[in-house]
C-alpha positions in Angstrom: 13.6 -26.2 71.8 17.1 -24.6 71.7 18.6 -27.5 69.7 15.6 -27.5 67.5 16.8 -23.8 66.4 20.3 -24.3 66.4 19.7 -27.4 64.0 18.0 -24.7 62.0 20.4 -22.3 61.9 22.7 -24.9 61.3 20.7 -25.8 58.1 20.1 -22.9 56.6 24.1 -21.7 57.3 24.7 -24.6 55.1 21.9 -23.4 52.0 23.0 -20.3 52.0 26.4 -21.1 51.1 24.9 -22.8 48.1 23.0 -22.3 45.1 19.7 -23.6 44.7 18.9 -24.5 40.7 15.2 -24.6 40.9 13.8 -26.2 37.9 10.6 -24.4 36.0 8.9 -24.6 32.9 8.1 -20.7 31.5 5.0 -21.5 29.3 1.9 -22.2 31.9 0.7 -18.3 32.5 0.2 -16.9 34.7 2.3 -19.2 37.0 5.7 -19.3 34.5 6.1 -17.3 32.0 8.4 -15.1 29.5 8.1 -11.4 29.7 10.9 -9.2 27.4 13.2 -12.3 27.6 13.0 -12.6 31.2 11.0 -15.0 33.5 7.9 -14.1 35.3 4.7 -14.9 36.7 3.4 -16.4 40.1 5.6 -18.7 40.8 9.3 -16.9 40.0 7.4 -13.9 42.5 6.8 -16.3 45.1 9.9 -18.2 44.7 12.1 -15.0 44.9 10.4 -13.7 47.8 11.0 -17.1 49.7 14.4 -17.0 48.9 14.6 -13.5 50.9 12.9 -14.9 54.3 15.2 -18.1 53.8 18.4 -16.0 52.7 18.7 -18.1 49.7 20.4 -18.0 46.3 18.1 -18.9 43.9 19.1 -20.3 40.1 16.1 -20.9 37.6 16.7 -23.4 35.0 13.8 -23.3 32.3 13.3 -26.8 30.6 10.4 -28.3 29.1 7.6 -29.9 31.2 8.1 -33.2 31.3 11.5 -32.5 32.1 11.5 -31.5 35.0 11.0 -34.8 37.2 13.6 -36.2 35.3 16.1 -33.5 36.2 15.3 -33.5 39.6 15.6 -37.4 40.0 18.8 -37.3 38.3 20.1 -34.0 40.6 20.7 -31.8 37.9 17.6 -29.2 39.3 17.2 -29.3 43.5 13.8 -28.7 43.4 10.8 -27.5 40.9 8.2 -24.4 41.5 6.3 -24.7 38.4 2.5 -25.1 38.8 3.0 -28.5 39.7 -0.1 -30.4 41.3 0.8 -32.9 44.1 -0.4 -36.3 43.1 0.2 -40.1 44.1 2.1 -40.7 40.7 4.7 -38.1 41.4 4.7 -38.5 45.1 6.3 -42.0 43.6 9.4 -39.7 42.5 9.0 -36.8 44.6 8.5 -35.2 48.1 6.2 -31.9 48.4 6.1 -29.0 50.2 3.0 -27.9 51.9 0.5 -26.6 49.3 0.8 -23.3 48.2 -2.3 -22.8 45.8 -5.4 -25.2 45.1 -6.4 -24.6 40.8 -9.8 -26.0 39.0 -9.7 -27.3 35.6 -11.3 -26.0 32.9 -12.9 -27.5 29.1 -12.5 -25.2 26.6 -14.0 -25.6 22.4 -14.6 -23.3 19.9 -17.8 -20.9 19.7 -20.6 -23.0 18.5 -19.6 -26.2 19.2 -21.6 -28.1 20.9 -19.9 -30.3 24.0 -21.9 -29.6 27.0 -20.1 -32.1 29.6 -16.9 -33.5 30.1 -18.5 -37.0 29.0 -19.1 -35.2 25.3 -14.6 -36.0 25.2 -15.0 -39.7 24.6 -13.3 -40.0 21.1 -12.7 -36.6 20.6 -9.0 -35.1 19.7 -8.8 -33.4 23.3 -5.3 -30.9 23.2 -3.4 -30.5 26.8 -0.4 -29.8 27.9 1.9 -32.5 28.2 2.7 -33.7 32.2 -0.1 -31.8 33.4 -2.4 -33.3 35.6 -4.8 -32.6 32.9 -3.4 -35.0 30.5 -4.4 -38.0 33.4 -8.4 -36.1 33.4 -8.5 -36.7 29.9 -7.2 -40.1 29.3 -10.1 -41.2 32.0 -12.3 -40.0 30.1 -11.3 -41.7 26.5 -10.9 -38.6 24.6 -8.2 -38.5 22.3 -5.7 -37.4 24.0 -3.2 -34.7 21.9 -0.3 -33.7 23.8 1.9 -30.8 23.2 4.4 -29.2 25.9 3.7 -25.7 24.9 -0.3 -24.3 25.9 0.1 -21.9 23.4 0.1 -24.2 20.6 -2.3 -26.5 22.5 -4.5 -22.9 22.1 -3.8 -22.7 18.2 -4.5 -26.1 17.4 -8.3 -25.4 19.0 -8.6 -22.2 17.2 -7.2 -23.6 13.9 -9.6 -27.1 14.0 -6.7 -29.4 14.1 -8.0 -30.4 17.9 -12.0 -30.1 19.1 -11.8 -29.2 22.6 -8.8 -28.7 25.2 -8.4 -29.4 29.0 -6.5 -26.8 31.0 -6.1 -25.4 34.4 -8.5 -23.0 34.8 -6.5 -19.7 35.3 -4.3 -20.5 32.3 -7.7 -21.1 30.2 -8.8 -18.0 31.2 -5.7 -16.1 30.0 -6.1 -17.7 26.6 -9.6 -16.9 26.8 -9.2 -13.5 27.4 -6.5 -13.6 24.1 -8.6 -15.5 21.8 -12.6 -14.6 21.6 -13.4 -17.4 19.6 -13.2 -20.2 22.2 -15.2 -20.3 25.6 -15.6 -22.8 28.4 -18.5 -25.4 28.6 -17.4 -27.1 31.9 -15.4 -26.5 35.1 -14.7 -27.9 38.0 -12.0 -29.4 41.0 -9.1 -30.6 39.7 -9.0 -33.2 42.1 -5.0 -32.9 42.9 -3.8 -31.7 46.4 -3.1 -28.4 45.7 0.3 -27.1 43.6 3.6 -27.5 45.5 7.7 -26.9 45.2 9.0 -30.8 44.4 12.0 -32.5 45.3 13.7 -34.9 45.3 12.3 -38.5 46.9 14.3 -38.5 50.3 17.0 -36.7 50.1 15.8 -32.8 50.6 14.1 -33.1 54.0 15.8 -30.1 55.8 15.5 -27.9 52.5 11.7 -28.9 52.4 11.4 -27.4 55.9 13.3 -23.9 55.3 10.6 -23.6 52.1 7.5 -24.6 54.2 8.9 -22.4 57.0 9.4 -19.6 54.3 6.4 -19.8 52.6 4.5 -19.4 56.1 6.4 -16.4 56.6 5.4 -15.0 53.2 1.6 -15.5 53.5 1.4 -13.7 57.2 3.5 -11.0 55.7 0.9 -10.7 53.1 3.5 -10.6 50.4 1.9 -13.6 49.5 -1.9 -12.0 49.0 -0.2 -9.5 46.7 1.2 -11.5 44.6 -2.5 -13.2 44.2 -3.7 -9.5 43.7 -0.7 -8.8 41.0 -1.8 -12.0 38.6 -5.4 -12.2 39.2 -5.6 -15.2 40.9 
């Protein structure tokens, strides 16, 4: 037991002495976001307050999407906290840390449309965002699939008829919701992933993986973790 501490002291000696560049993508409210020019949302909160239990130094690098596998695998980022679902195509590029949230998915159209089921997609130009876990729903269902990095202009393309019907994760579909009263949601339901999770890269980040998974443990019984839920309303 003693070396299994001192091998843990050992590690996280040798993190703190370096920065971490974790790789996010600030358009998916309210997980990652701008705010006055700044980043926010869930996952910077959680993130930070991790990187106080683990006494690490934290450096965000905001980059599109789809980016950030690429970055990891090619070490520029050392890890990504961006509302990023665990699922057997990434876990091909990837290790995970245990869970920290489980979402839904949500199908949004305009007012008086009249899709009633996810099956109602098949054909139709269907807006989500690009590298979500979304964009894989959609394709299985033979809509026709329009991809965009941003959800905002995923959002404007619904409202302005350029698209019929977007797929999103539910809590960011209910922020745009809120926003725009002329769209609703016609169907909801698991998203099927394991849960969102910090990413790294495939096999070379095992002790970092622990001090996060050991950190994130601390957060939630601090209940640090529950207010951060609270603060964004998920």
């Amino acid at each position: 037991m003693k070396k299994i501490f001192l091998a843990l002291f050992i590690t996280l000696f040798a993190y703190a002495n370096e920065v971490v560049k974790v790789g996010i993508s600030a358009n998916y409210a309210p997980f990652d976001m701008m705010v006055d020019g700044k980043l926010s949302g869930f996952d910077v909160d959680l993130v930070n307050e991790i990187s106080k239990v683990a006494n690490l130094k934290i450096e965000f690098v905001n980059m599109s999407f789809d980016g950030l596998i690429p970055s990891l695998v090619a070490g520029k980022i050392n890890m990504i906290a961006s509302g990023m679902s665990i699922s057997e195509r990434r876990m091909k590029n990837c290790d995970f840390s245990n869970p920290y949230f489980f979402g839904k998915t949500m199908y949004l159209k305009r007012k008086g449309d009249t899709f009633i089921t996810k099956e109602d997609l098949k054909g139709v130009k269907t807006g989500v965002k690009l590298g979500t876990i979304q964009e894989n729903t959609a394709r299985k269902l033979g809509a026709n699939v329009i991809l965009h990095e941003d959800s905002a202009v995923v959002v404007m393309s619904l409202v302005n008829k350029q698209i019929d019907a977007v797929v999103f994760d539910s809590f960011v579909a209910k922020k745009f919701m809120a926003k725009n009263p002329e769209i609703e949601s016609f169907y909801e339901e698991n998203d099927g992933a394991l849960g969102f999770a910090f990413a790294f890269a495939k096999d070379k980040n095992k002790d970092l993986i622990d001090i996060i998974n050991k950190a994130l443990e601390e957060v939630k019984a601090s209940g640090k973790y529950d207010e951060l839920i609270k603060k964004y309303g998920l």
